[in-house]
C-alpha positions as CSV (number, residue, x, y, z in Angstrom):
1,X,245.1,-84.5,208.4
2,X,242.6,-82.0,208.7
3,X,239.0,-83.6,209.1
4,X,237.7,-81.1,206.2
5,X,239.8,-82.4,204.0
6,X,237.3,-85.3,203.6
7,X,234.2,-82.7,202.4
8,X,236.8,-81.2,199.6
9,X,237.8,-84.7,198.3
10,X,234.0,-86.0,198.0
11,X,233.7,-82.4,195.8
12,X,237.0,-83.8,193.7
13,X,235.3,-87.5,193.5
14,X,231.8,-85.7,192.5
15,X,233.3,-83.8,189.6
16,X,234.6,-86.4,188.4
17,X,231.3,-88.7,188.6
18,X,230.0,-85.7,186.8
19,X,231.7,-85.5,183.6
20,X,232.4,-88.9,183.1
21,X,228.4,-90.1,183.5
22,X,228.2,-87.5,180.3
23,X,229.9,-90.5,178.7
24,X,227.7,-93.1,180.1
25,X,226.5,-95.4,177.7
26,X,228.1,-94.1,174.5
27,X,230.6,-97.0,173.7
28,X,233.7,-94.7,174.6
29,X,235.5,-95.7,177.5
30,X,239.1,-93.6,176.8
31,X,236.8,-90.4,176.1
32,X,235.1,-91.1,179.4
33,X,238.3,-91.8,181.2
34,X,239.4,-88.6,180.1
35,X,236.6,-86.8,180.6
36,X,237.1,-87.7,184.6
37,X,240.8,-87.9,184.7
38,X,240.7,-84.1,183.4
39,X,237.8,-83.0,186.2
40,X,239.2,-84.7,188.8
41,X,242.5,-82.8,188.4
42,X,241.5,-79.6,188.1
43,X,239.2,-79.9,191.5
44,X,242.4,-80.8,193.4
45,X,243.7,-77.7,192.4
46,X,241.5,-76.2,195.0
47,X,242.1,-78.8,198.1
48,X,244.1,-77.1,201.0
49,X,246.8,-79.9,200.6
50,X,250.4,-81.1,199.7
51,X,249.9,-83.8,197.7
52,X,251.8,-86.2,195.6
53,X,250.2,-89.2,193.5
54,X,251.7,-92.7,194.4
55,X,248.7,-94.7,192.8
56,X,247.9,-93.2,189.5
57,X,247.4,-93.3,186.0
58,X,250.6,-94.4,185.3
59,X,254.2,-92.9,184.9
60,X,254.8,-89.2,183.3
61,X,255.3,-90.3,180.0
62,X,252.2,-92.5,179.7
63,X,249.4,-90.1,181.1
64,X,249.0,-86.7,180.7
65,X,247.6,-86.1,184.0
66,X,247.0,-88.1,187.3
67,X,250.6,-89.5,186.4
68,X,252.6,-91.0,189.6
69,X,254.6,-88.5,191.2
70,X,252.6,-85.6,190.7
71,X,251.6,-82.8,192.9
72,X,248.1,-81.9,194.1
73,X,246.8,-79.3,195.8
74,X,248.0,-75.7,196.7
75,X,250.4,-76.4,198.2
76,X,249.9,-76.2,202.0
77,X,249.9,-78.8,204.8
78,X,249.5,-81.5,205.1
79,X,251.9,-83.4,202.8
80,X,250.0,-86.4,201.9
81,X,249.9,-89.5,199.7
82,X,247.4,-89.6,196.9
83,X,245.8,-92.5,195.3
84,X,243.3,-92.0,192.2
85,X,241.0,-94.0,190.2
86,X,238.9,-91.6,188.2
87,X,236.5,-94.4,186.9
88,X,236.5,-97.7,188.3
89,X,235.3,-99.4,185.4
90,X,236.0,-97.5,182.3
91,X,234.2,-100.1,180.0
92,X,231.6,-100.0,182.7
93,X,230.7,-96.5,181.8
94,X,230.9,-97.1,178.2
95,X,228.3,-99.8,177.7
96,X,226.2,-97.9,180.7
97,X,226.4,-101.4,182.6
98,X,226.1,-100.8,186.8
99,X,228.6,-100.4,189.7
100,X,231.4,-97.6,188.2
101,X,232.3,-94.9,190.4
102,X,235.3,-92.1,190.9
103,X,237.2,-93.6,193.5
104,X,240.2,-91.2,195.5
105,X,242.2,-92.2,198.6
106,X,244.7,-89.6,200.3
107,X,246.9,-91.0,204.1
108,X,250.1,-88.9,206.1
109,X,252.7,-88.5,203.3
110,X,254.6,-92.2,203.3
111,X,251.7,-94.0,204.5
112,X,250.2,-95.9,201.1
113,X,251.8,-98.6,199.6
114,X,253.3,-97.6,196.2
115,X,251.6,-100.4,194.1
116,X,253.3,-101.2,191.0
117,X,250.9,-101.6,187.6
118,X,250.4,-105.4,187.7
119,X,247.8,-108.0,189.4
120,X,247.5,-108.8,193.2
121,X,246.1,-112.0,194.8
122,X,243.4,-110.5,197.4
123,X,241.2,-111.4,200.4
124,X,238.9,-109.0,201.8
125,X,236.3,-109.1,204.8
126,X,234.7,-106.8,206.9
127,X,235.1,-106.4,210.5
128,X,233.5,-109.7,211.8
129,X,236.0,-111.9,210.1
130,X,238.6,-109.1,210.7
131,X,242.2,-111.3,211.2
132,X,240.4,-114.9,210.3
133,X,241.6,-115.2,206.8
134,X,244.5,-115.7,205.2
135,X,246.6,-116.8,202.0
136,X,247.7,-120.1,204.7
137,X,244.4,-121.4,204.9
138,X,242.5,-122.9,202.2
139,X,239.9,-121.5,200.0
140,X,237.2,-123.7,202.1
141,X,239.0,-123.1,205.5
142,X,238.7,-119.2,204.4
143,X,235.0,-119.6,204.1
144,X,234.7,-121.3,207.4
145,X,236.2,-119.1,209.2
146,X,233.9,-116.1,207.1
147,X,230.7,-118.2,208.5
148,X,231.7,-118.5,211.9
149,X,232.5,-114.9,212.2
150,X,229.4,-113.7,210.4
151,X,227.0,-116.7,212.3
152,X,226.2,-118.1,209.0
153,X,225.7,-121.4,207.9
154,X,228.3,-121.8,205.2
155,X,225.5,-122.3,202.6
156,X,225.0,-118.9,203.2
157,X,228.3,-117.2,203.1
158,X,228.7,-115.5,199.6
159,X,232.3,-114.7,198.2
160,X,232.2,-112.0,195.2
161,X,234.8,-112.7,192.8
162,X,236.0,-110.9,189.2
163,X,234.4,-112.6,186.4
164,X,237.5,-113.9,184.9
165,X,239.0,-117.6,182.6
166,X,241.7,-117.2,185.4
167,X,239.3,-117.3,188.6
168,X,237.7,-120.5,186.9
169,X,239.7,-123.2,189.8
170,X,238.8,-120.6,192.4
171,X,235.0,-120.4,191.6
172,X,235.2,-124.2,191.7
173,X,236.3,-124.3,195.2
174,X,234.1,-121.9,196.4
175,X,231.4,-123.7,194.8
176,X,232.9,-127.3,196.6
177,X,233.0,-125.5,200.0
178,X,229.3,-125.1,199.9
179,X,229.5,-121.7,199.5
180,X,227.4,-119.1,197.1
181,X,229.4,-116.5,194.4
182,X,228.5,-113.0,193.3
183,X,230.1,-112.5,190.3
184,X,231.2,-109.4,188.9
185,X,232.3,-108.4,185.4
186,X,234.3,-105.3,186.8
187,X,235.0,-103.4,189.9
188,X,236.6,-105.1,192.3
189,X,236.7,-102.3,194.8
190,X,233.3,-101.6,194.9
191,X,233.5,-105.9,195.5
192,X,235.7,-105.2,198.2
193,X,233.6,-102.7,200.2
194,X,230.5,-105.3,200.5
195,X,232.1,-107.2,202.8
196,X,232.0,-104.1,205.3
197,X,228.4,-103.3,204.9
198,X,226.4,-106.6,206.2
199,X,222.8,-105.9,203.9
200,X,224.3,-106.3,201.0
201,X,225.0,-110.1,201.3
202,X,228.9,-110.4,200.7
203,X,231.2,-112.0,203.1
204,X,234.4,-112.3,201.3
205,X,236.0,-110.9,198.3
206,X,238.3,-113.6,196.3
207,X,240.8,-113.9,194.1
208,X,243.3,-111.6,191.6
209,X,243.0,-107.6,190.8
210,X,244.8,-104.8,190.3
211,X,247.4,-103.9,193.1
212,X,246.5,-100.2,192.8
213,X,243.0,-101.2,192.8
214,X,243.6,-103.1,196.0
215,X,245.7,-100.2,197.8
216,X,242.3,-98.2,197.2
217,X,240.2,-100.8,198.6
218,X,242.5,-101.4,201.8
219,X,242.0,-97.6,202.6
220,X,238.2,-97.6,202.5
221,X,238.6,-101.3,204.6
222,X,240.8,-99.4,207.1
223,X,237.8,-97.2,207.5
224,X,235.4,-99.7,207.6
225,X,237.1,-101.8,210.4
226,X,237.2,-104.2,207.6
227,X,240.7,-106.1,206.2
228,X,242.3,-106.5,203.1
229,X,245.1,-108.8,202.4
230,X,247.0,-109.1,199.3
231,X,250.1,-110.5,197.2
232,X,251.5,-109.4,194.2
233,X,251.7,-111.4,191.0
234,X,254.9,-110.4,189.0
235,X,254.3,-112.1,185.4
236,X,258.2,-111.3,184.5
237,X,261.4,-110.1,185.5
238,X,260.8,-107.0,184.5
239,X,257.5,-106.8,186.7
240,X,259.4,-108.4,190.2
241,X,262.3,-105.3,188.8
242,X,259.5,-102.4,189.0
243,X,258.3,-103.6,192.5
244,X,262.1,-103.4,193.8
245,X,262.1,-99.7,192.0
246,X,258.9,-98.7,193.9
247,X,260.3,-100.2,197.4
248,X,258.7,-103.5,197.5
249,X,261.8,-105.7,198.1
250,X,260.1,-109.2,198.9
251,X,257.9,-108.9,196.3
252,X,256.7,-112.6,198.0
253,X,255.7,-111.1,201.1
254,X,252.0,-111.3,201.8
255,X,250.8,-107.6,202.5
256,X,248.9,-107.0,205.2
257,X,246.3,-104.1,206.0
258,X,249.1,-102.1,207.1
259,X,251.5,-102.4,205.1
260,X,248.9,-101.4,202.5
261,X,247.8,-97.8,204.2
262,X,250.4,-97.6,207.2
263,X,249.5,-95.7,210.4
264,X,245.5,-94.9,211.4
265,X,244.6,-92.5,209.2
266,X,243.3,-92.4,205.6
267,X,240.1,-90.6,204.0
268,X,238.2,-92.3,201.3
269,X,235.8,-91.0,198.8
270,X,234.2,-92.7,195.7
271,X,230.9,-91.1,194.1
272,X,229.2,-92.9,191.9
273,X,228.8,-93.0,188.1
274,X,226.4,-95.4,187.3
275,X,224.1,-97.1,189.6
276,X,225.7,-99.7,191.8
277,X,224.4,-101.7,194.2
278,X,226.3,-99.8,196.8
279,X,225.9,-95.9,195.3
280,X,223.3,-94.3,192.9
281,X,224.6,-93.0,189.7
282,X,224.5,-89.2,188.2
283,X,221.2,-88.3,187.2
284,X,221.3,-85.5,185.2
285,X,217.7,-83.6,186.2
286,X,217.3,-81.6,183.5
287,X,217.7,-77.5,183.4
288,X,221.0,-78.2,183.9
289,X,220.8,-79.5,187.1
290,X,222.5,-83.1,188.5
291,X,221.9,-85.3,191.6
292,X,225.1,-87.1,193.1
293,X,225.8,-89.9,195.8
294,X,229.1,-90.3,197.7
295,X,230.6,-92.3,200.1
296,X,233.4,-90.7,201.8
297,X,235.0,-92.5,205.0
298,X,237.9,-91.3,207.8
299,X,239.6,-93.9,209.7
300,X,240.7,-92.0,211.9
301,X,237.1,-91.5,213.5
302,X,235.6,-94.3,211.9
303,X,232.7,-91.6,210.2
304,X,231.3,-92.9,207.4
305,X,228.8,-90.6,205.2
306,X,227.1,-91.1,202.6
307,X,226.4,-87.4,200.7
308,X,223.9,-86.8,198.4
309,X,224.3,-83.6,196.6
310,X,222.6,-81.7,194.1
311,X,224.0,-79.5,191.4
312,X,223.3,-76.4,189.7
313,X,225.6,-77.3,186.5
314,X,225.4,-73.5,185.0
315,X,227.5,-72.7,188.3
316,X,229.5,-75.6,188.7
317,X,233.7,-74.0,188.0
318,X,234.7,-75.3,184.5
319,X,231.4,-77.3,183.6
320,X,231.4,-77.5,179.5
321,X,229.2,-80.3,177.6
């Protein structure tokens, strides 16, 4: 893959961030999710690629836009896998609560794992603890091994987890292994990324997610030097059925960094909406003009930038409020 690729996706992640802050805090989270699904596809009607979407919005006949299978781009080499999120955390950006962003991912065309719609057990670290955890080892030896890799005391590892009724067991263990929780109420790639940067106090992300979310996540990780781990969580038949129809056939197997974004390269961009604890939000200046921060990654390199951009909305290509 070309290395500018990377500059046009942060412009397709930044449009996004753009028209969905517009929504930010006005109780709408399908208007907002619309607002950035529709930016973001137009922008990747301008980025010098061969694209096709294998982590999504869903099937053709459930989004209008985004949908799996797609094609982005104008057409050109290189052929690539796409994955989008245009807001990670819709009813974040509704109640105008922290940490959304417009998250997209692209690898070599077969690279990313084609993650079925449906929840995925996940482990995540950054590079310290890089091959130290896994789905063998219990929850405490997990955290162990985190300390020891990081040169913490265990008292001071912290282990971000969803704020969910079904993490309850999980966050009980944590809490028995002597370790400290962040807990987050959406988000979990955002969750995921804070175990690659060391000042923001994360060690270890824990417990259940989306699978597409966690394909996402795995690309910035392969970036960072980081690792993700992960197992899917079929409720029904008809759940273990779609993971045979998108390739996955041990739907038991526990997926490792590569199976999740084969081969070493993947580019990574996520610009945020509202303000996180790893990106600032859009500010919207006044006459028309907006402020922007991005994090866009390469694994290939191992460059990681963070971009922030300020734009002139009466020039910006299809900006309407």
């Amino acid at each position: 893959m070309e290395r500018e690729l990377a500059m046009e996706l942060v412009r397709v992640t930044e449009f996004a961030a753009l028209k969905s802050a517009t929504w930010m805090g006005r109780g709408d989270k399908m208007a907002a999710d619309g607002a950035a699904t529709e930016a973001m596809r137009k922008m990747f009607d301008t980025v010098s690629m061969d694209g096709t979407v294998v982590i999504g919005e869903g099937e053709m006949d459930e989004a209008p836009m985004l949908y799996i299978g797609e094609r982005l781009g104008t057409g050109v080499q290189p052929e690539v896998d796409v994955a989008v999120d245009p807001i990670e955390g819709t009813e974040t950006v509704a109640a105008g609560a922290a940490n959304s962003m417009a998250v997209v991912a692209i690898a070599p065309k077969g690279s990313l794992l084609h993650a079925p719609d449906m929840y995925m057990d996940k482990i995540a670290v950054g590079r310290n603890a890089k091959g130290r955890v896994s789905f063998r080892k219990s929850v405490r030896e997990n955290l162990l091994a985190v300390a020891e890799a990081n040169g913490k005391d265990i008292k001071d590892v912290v282990a971000v987890i969803l704020d969910r009724e079904r993490h309850a067991k999980l966050i009980q263990e944590v809490r028995e292994a002597g370790a400290r929780i962040k807990l987050i109420p959406a988000g979990d790639v955002a969750g995921a990324l804070y175990t690659a940067f060391p000042e923001k106090g994360v060690d270890i992300l824990l417990g259940s997610g989306g699978a597409p979310e966690g394909v996402l996540a795995a690309c910035a990780l392969k970036c960072l030097g980081g690792e993700l781990i992960g197992c899917l969580l079929p409720e029904n038949d008809e759940q273990r059925r779609r993971c045979e129809e998108m390739g996955i056939s041990d739907v038991d197997h526990v997926l490792e960094l590569d199976d999740l974004v084969r081969g070493d390269d993947a580019i990574f961009s996520a610009t945020g909406i509202t303000d996180g604890e790893l990106l600032d939000g859009v500010r919207f200046l006044g006459n028309n003009r907006a402020r922007t921060q991005t994090l866009v990654m390469r694994a290939k390199t191992g460059t990681v930038r963070f971009v922030e951009a300020y734009h002139n909305l009466n020039l910006k290509m299809g900006w309407e409020r």
